[in-house]
Steps between C-alpha positions, in 0.01 A plus 500: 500500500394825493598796728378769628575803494518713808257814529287417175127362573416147332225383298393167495342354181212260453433329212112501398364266218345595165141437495445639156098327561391667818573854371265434220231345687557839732383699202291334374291543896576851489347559126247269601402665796517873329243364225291350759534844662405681220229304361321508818534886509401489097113281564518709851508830266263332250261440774475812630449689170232278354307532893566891443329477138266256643374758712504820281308285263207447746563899575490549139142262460389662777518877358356366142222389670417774759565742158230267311233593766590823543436489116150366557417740792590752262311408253199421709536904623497586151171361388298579804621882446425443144153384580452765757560771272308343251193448730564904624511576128129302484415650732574879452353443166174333605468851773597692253240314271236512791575917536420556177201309500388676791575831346319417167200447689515770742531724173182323331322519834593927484407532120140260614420793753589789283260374246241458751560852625483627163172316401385623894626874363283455211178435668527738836689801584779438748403664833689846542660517136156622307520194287893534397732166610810308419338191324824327407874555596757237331883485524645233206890351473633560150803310365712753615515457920514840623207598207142448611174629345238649685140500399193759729180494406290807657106488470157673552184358632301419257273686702591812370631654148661851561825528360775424769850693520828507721740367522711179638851477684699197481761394759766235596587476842830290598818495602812611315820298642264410772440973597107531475434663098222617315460524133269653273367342191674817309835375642441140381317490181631702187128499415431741759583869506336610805396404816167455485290316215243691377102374556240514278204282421147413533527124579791338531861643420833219426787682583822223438891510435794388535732615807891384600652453849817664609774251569545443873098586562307242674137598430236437767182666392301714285302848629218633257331808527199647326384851525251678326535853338192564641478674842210266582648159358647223574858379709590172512816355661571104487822308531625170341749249618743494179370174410555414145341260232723275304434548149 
């Protein structure tokens, strides 16, 4: 029989049997339940990514097609302004086409009158110029575009047969970087010396060369004068639009 021992606390003791069977069935619950655990949280995690690349798919789909129509819009843009710069390119060239049509007759219409004139010269004194007149004034285009050739064709009635003498002045009027300037036919034509042409004929006198503008001159129009070296004689004064004849 055991004793006890005065002042020292007791323990009791229990005896507990081995169940060697329910601690393994214990783990195997606990690994059991930590690989339910985790593949629940694995097709959980699975689920969620292929929904987030579900959806940047359709976002991707989505851009690929809005970038295919912009594509077309663009495209569509492209040949309208491509055929409306083709039709302004007709267009401009048919005016252009049209301006020089017009010009080509206007000029053929002026040379038409100057030869009637001249015939009219011919046949009847002019009234006030004793039978002396401008029967035909010309300005040409050469190859060369600031070049032109200039034809005047001064005449006496047929009317009358004295010999006829003066002499003829010959000037451009325009604009030089767009300040009003006048130039002689001296200052233009290295055919010229002087400013005045000298007159002398019984008929009919061609008087024709070759003059060159000044770069930055826009010409407008032509002033002729004819004088006689007579006291009594003629003066004549006409102007031309600078209208020239396409060679």
């Amino acid at each position: 029989m055991a004793r006890k021992v005065k002042g020292s606390k007791q323990y009791r003791m229990k005896v507990v049997p081995d169940r060697p069977m329910s601690r393994a069935f214990s783990t195997v619950g606990v690994a059991l339940l930590v690989l339910a655990t985790s593949t629940s949280a694995y097709f959980a995690g699975q689920h969620h990514l292929r929904s987030s690349l579900d959806q940047k798919t359709v976002a991707h789909e989505q851009a690929l097609h809005q970038l295919e129509a912009l594509k077309s819009e663009n495209e569509a843009l492209r040949l309208r302004a491509v055929t409306a710069e083709r039709s302004l390119a007709i267009g401009e060239k048919a005016s252009e086409k049209v301006r020089a049509e017009l010009v080509q007759k206007e000029s053929r219409i002026a040379e038409l009158k100057q030869e009637i004139s001249f015939y009219r010269g011919l046949m009847a004194p002019a009234d006030g110029s004793e039978g002396v007149s401008i029967g035909r004034f010309s300005i040409s285009q050469t190859a060369d575009e600031r070049r032109y050739q200039y034809k005047l064709l001064v005449q006496q009635s047929a009317t009358r047969h004295q010999l006829v003498t003066g002499r003829a002045i010959f000037t451009v009027v325009g604009r030089q970087d767009g300040q009003p300037k006048r130039y002689s036919l001296s200052e233009l034509s290295p055919q010229v010396d002087s400013e005045s042409i000298p007159l002398r004929f019984k008929y009919f006198q061609n008087i024709e060369g070759e003059l060159r503008l000044p770069q930055g001159f826009q010409p407008e129009e032509v002033e002729l004068s004819l004088k006689s070296s007579g006291r009594k004689g003629f003066n004549i004064e006409q102007r031309y639009g600078w209208l020239v004849q396409k060679n």
